[in-house]
C-alpha positions as CSV (number, residue, x, y, z in Angstrom):
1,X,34.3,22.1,-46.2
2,X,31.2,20.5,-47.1
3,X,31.1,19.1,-43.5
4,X,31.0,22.6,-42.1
5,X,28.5,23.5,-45.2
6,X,26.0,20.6,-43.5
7,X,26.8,21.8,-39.9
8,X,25.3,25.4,-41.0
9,X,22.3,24.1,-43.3
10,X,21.3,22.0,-39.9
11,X,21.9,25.0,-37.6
12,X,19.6,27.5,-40.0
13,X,17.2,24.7,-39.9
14,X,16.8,24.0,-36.7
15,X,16.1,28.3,-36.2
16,X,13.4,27.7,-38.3
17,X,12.0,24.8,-36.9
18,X,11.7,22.6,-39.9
19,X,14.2,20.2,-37.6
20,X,14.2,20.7,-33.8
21,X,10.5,21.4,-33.1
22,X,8.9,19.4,-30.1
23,X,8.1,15.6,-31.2
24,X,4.4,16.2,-31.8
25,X,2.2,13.3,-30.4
26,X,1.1,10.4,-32.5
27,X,-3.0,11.6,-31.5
28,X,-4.1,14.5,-29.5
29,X,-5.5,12.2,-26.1
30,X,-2.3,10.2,-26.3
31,X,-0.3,11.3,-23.1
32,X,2.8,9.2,-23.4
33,X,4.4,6.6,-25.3
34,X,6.7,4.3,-23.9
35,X,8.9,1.9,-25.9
36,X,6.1,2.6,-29.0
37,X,2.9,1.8,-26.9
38,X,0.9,4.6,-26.1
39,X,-0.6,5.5,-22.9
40,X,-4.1,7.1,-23.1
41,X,-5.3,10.0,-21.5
42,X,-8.1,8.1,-20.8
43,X,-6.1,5.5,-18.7
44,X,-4.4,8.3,-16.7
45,X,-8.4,9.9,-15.8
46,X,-9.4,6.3,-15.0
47,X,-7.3,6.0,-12.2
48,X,-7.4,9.7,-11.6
49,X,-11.0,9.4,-10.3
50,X,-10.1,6.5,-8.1
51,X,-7.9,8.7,-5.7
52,X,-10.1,12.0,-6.0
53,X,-12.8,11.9,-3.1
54,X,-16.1,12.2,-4.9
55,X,-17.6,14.0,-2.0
56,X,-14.8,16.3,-0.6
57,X,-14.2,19.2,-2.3
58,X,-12.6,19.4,-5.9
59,X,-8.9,19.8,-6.7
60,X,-8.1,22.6,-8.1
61,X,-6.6,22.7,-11.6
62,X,-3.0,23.1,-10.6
63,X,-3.9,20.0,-7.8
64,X,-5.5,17.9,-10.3
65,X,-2.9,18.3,-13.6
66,X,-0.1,17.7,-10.4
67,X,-1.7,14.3,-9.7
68,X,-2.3,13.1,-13.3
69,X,1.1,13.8,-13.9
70,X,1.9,11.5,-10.9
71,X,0.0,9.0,-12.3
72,X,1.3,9.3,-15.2
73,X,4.6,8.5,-14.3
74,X,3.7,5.7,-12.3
75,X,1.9,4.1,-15.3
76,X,5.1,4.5,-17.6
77,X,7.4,3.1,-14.6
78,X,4.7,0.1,-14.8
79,X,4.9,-0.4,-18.6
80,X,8.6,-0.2,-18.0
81,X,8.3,-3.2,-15.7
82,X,5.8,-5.4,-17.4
83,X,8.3,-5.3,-20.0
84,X,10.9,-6.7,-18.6
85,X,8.6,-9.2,-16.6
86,X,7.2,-10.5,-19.5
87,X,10.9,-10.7,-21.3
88,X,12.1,-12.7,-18.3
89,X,8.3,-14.5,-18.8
90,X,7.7,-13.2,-15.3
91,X,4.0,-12.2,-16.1
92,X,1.3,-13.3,-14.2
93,X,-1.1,-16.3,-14.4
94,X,-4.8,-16.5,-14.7
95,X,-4.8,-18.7,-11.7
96,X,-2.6,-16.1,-9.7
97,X,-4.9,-13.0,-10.8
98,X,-7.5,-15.0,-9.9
99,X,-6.9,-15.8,-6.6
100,X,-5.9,-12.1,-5.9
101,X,-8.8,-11.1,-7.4
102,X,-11.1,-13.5,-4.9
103,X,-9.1,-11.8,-1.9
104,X,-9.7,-8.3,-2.7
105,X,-13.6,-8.8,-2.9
106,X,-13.9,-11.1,0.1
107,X,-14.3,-8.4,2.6
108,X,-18.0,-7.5,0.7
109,X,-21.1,-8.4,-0.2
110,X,-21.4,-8.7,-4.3
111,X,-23.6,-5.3,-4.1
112,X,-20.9,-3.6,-2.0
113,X,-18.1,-4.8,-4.5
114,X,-20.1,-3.8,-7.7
115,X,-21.0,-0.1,-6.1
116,X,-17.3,0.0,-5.3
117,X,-16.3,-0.9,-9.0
118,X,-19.2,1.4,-10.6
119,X,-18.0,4.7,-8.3
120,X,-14.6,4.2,-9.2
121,X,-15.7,3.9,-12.9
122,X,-13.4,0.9,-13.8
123,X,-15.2,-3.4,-14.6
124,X,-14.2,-6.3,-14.1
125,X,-12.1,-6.5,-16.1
126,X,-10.0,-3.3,-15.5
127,X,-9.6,-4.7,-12.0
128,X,-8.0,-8.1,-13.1
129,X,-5.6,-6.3,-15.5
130,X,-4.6,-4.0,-12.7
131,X,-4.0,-7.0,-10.4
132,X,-1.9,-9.0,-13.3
133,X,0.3,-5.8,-13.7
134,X,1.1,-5.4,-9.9
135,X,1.4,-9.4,-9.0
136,X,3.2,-9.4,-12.4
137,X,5.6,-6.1,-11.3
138,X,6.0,-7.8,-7.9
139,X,7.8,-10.9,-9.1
140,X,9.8,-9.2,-11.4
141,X,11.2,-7.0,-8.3
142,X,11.4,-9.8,-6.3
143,X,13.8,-11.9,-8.5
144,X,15.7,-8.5,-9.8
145,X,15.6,-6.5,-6.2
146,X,14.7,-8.1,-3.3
147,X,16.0,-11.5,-4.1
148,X,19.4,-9.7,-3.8
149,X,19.4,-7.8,-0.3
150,X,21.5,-9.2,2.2
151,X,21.9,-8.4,5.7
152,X,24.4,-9.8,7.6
153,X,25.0,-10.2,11.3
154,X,27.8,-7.5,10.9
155,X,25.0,-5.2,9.7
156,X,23.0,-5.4,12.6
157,X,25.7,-5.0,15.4
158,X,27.2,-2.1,13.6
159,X,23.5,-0.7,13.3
160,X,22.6,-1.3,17.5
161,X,26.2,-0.1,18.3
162,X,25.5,3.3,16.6
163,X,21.8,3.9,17.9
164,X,22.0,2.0,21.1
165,X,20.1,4.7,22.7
166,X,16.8,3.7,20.4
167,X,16.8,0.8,22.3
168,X,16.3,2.3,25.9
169,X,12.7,1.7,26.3
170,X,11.3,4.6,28.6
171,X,8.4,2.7,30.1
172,X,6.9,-0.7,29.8
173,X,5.3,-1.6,26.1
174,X,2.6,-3.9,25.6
175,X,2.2,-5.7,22.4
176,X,-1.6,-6.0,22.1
177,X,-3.7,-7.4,19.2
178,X,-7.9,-7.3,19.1
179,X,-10.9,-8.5,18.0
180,X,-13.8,-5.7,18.1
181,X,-17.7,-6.6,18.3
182,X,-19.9,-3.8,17.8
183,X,-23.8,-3.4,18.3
184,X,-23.4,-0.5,15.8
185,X,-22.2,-1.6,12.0
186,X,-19.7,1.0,10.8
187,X,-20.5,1.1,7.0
188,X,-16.8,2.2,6.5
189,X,-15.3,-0.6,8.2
190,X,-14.9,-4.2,6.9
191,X,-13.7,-7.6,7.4
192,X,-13.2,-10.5,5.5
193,X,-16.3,-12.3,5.9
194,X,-18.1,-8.9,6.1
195,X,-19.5,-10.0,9.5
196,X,-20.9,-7.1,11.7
197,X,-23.3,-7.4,14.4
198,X,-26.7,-5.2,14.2
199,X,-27.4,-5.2,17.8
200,X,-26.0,-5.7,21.4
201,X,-27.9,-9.1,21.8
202,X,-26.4,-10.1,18.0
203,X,-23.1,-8.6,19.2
204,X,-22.9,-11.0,22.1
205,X,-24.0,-14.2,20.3
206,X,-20.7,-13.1,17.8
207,X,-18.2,-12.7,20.7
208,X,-19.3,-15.8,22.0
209,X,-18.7,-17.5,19.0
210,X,-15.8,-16.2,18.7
211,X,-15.0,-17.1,22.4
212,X,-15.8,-20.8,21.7
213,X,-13.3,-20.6,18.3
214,X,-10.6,-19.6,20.0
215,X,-10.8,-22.1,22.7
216,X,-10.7,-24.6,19.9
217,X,-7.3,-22.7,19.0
218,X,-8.5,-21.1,15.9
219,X,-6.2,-18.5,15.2
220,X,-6.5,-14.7,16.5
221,X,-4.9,-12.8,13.7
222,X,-6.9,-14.5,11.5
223,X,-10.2,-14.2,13.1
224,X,-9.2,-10.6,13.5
225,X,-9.2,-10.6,9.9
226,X,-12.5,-12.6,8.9
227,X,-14.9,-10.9,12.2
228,X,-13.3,-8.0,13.8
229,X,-15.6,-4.6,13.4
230,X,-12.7,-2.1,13.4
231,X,-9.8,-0.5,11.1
232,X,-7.5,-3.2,12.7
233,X,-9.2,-6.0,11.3
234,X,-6.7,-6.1,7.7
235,X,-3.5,-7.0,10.0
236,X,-5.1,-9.2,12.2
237,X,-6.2,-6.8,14.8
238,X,-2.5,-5.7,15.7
239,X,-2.2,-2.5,17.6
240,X,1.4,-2.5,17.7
241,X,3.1,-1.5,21.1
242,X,1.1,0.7,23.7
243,X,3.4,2.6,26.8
244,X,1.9,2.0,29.8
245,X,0.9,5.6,29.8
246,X,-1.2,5.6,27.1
247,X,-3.6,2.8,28.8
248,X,-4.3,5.8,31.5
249,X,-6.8,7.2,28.7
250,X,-8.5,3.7,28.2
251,X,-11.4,2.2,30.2
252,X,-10.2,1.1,33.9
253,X,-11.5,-2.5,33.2
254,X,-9.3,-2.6,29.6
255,X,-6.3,-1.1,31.6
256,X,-6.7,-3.7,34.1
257,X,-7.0,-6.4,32.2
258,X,-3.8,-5.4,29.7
259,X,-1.8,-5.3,33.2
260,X,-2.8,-8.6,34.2
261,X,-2.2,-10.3,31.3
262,X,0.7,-12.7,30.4
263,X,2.5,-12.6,27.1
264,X,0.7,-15.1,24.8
265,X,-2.3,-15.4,26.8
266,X,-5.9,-14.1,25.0
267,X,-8.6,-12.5,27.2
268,X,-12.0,-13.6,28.0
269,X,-14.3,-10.9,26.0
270,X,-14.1,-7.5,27.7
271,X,-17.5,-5.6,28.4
272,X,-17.0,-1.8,26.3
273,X,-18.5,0.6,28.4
274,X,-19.0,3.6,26.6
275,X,-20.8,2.5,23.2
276,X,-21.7,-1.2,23.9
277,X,-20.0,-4.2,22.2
278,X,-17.0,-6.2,23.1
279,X,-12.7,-6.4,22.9
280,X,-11.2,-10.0,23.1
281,X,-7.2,-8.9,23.7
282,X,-4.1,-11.2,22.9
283,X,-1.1,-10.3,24.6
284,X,1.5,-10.5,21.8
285,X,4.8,-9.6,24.3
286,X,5.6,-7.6,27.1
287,X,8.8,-5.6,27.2
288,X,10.2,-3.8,30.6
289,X,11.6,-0.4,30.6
290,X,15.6,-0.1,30.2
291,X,18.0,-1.3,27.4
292,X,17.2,-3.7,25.9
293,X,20.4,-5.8,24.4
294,X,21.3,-7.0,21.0
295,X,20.8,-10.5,22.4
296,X,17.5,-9.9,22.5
297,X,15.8,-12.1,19.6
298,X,13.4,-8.9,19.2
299,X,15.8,-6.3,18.9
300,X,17.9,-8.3,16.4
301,X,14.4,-8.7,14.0
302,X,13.8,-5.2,14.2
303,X,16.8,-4.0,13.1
304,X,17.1,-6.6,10.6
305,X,13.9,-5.5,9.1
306,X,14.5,-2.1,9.0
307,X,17.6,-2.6,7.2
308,X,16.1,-4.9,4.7
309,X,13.3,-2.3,4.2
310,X,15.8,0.9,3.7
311,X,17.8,-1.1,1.5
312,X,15.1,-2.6,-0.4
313,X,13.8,1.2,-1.0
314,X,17.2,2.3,-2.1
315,X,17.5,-0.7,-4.7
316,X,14.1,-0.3,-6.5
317,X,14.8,3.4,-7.1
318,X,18.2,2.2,-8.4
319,X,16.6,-0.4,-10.6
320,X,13.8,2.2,-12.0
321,X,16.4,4.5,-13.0
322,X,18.2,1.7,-15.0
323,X,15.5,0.3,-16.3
324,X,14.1,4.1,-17.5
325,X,17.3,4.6,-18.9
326,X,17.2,2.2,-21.2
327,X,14.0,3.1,-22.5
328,X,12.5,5.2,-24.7
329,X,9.9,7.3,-22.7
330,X,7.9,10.6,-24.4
331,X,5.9,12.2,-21.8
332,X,3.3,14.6,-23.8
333,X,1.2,15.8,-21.2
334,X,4.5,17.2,-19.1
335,X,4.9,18.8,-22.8
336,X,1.4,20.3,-22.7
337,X,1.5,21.2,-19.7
338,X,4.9,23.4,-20.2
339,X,3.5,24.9,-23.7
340,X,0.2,25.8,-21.7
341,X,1.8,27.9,-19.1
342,X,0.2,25.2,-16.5
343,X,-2.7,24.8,-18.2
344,X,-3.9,22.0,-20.3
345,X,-6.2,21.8,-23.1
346,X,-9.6,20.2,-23.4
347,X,-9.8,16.6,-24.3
348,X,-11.0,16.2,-28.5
C-alpha cells in the first residue's frame, strides 16, 4: 500500500512539474555538458565562423542553428574521445603538437598565417589545442579501431569475384602526377615552401631548377609538395588516372607527350600554351583496356584498400556509439532549440 501511495505522489508530481521538468542548464551560454564538463556556446561559434564563408552570402537562421548543432555534436563525440585517450594516457605530446603545428603553417608566409588565424578568429594557442585533440583522437582510434581491421586474402578474392566487371577497364588509363610553374601567382593556391613564380622569365629560372633537382633524383611528390603552383601540390601533384579520352581536351603537345611516355619515366618541362608557365609530368603507371586480373599487384591493393577503408568507417561509428553510450551527454542547445520552435535565444 504505501508503495502504491509513493507511485501516485510521484505521478501527481511529475503533472505538476515539481519532478520531471527539462534538466535546466548549469548557465544560460552553456550548450552541453558531457561527463560534468561543459561545452560553451562560445566554443561551438568559434569554430562556427571557421566554416561560414565571410564573403558569400549568410546562412540563414534555420542553416546556421543546423550547423552549430553539427558542431556541436562533433565537439561532444571529441570530449568523448579525449577521454578515453587520456585514460589509456593516449594524449598528445608537446613535441607531437609541435611538429604538426610546424606543418600546417609551412605552406605561408608568417603574415599569411597570422591573417589566416585573425579571420578565422581563433590564436595560437586555440590552434595547438585543436591539433593535440585530433593527433590525440587519432591515436586513440588507431589503437582501439584501426589497429584491429583485418583483411584477408579471402576477402579480396571473394570481393573481385563478385564485381569482376569493375575491373574491365574501357580504355587505356594513365596514372599521371605534376609539377605546375606559373608566371601568374594564384593567391588561393599554396605549397609548402610558398614558392610562386611572379613572371614568365622567374617561371623559367623555377622549372629549371626544378629540372636540375630532379635529375639529381630529388623526389617528385615531394617537390610537388614544396614548389608546385596548383591545387595538386598537397598530394604531391597526383592526378589520379586520366582515359585516354579525356587527354583529347588537353593541349596537342601535353597529349603527346602523356602517349609517349613510359611508366616511371618524368618529362622534360612542357611549354603551357594558353596562359604561359610550365608542367613537368611523371608517369606513375600505364594500364591497357580489358580485364584486368586479381593477379594483378594493382588490383589486389585497391581492393584491399577499399575494404580496409569501408570497414574502418563501419568500426568508428560502432566505437562512437559505445563510447556515447557509456557517457553521460546533455545537449541544451538541441533543447533550446525544440522549446523555441526552431528558434534560439540571444546569447546573455
Amino acid at each position: 500500500m504505501n508503495r502504491k501511495i509513493l507511485i501516485v505522489l510521484a505521478a501527481v508530481a511529475c503533472a505538476f512539474g515539481a519532478a520531471c521538468k527539462k534538466e535546466a542548464a548549469p548557465g544560460p551560454d552553456v550548450w552541453a555538458v558531457v561527463n560534468g564538463k561543459d561545452i560553451s556556446r562560445n566554443e561551438v561559434e568559434k569554430y562556427y565562423r571557421t566554416r561560414v564563408n565571410a564573403e558569400g552570402p549568410a546562412p540563414s537562421q534555420e542553416e546556421a542553428l543546423s550547423l552549430k548543432l553539427s558542431i556541436l555534436d562533433e565537439l561532444i563525440n571529441n570530449e568523448i574521445l579525449i577521454e578515453r585517450a587520456a585514460k589509456l594516457s593516449l594524449i598528445a605530446s608537446d613535441a607531437e603538437v609541435e611538429d604538426k603545428f610546424t606543418e600546417s603553417k609551412s605552406p605561408y608566409t608568417e603574415e599569411e598565417f597570422q591573417k589566416k588565424l585573425k579571420d578565422a578568429g581563433i590564436t595560437v594557442d586555440d590552434l595547438k589545442s585543436d591539433l593535440r585533440r585530433q593527433l590525440s583522437v587519432q591515436k586513440l582510434l588507431n589503437r582501439e579501431v584501426v589497429a584491429k581491421i583485418s583483411i584477408t586474402d579471402q576477402d579480396v578474392s571473394d570481393f573481385y569475384n563478385k564485381n569482376r566487371a569493375q575491373f574491365n577497364v574501357a580504355e587505356p588509363q594513365f596514372h599521371i602526377a605534376q609539377i605546375v610553374v606559373t608566371p601568374r601567382p594564384d593567391p588561393s593556391v599554396h605549397n609548402r615552401k610558398n614558392d610562386k613564380a611572379l613572371s614568365e622569365t622567374d617561371a623559367k629560372r623555377k622549372v629549371t631548377l626544378l629540372e636540375q633537382k630532379l635529375s639529381s633524383g630529388a623526389d617528385f611528390a615531394q617537390l610537388a609538395m614544396d614548389y608546385s603552383e596548383d591545387s595538386t601540390a598537397a598530394t604531391g601533384g597526383d592526378l589520379g588516372f586520366v582515359p585516354e579520352s579525356a587527354l583529347n581536351q588537353s593541349d596537342p603537345v601535353l597529349k603527346h607527350a602523356v602517349l609517349s611516355m613510359r611508366a616511371g619515366e618524368i618529362s622534360q618541362p612542357i611549354a603551357v600554351s594558353k596562359g604561359g608557365g610550365y608542367r613537368i609530368l611523371k608517369m606513375i603507371a600505364k594500364e591497357q583496356a580489358g580485364q584486368r586480373e586479381i593477379s594483378d599487384p594493382q588490383v589486389q591493393q585497391s581492393i584491399r584498400d577499399m575494404l580496409r577503408s569501408r570497414k574502418e568507417q563501419l568500426l568508428r561509428s560502432a566505437y562512437m556509439i559505445e563510447q556515447r553510450g557509456d557517457s553521460h551527454v546533455k545537449n541544451y542547445l538541441a533543447d533550446q532549440i525544440m522549446d523555441s520552435g526552431g528558434k534560439l535565444p540571444a546569447a546573455k
